[in-house]
C-alpha positions in Angstrom: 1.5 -6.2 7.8 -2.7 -6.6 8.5 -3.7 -9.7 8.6 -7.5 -10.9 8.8 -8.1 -14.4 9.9 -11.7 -15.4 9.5 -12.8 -18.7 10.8 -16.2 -19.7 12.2 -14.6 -22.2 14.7 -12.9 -19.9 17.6 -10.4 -22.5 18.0 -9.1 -22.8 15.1 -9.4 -19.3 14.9 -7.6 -18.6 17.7 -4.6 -21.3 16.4 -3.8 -19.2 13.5 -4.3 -15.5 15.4 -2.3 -16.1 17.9 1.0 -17.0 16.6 0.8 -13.9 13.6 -0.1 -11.9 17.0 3.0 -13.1 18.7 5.3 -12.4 15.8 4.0 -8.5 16.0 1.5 -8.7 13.1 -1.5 -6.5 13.3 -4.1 -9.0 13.4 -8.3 -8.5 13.1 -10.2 -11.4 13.5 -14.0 -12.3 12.0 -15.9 -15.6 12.7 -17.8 -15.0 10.1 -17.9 -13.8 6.0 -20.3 -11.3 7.3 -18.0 -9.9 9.5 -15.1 -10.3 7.5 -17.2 -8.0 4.5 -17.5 -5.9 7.1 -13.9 -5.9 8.2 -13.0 -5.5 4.8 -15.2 -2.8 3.6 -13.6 -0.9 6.4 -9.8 -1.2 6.0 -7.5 -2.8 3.6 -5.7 -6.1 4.3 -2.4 -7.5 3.0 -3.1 -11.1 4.1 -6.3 -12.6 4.5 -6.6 -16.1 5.6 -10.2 -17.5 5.5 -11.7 -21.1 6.1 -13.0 -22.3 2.9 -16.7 -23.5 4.5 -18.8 -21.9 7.3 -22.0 -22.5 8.2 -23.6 -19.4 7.4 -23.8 -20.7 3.7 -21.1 -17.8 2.6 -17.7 -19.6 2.3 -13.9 -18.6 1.9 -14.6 -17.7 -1.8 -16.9 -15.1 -1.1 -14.8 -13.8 0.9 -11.8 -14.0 -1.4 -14.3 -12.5 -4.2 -14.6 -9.1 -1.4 -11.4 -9.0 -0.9 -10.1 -9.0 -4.3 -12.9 -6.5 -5.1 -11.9 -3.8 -2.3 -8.5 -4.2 -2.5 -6.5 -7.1 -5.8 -3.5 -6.6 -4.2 -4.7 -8.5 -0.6 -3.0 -12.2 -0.4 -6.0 -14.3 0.4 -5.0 -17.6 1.7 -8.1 -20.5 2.3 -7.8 -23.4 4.7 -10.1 -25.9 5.5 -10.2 -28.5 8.0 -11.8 -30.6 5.4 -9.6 -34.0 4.0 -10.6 -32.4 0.5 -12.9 -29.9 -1.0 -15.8 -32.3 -2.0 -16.1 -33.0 2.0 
């Protein structure tokens, strides 16, 4: 399975790479939606996991909208570290 995990914050980043890396998963990361376009336009994922807001003004449903337009049958998963999505 290729998993993409796109996160602005390396940390957090880095908390959900790791583990999918430790349980064999091929995993790409992007710390941004620019490089996760790119990422995308490149190779086809079966799980993406994005943060819902970044601060390059592109957020996780741009890069859900990508993925689902390169490749519907990619899982896209958001997170945020946000209480709630008006935050």
């Amino acid at each position: 399975m290729k998993i993409l995990v796109v996160d602005d914050n390396r940390i957090n980043r880095k908390a959900v790479a790791i583990p999918l890396i430790k349980s064999d998963y091929k995993v790409k990361e992007a710390a941004s939606a620019k490089e996760a376009f790119e990422s995308i336009n490149r190779e086809d994922f079966d799980l993406i996991i994005t943060d819902l807001k970044m601060p390059s003004g592109k957020e996780g449903i741009e890069v859900l909208k990508k993925a689902r337009e390169k490749n519907p049958s990619s899982i896209v998963m958001i997170i945020s570290a946000f209480g709630s999505i008006e935050d």
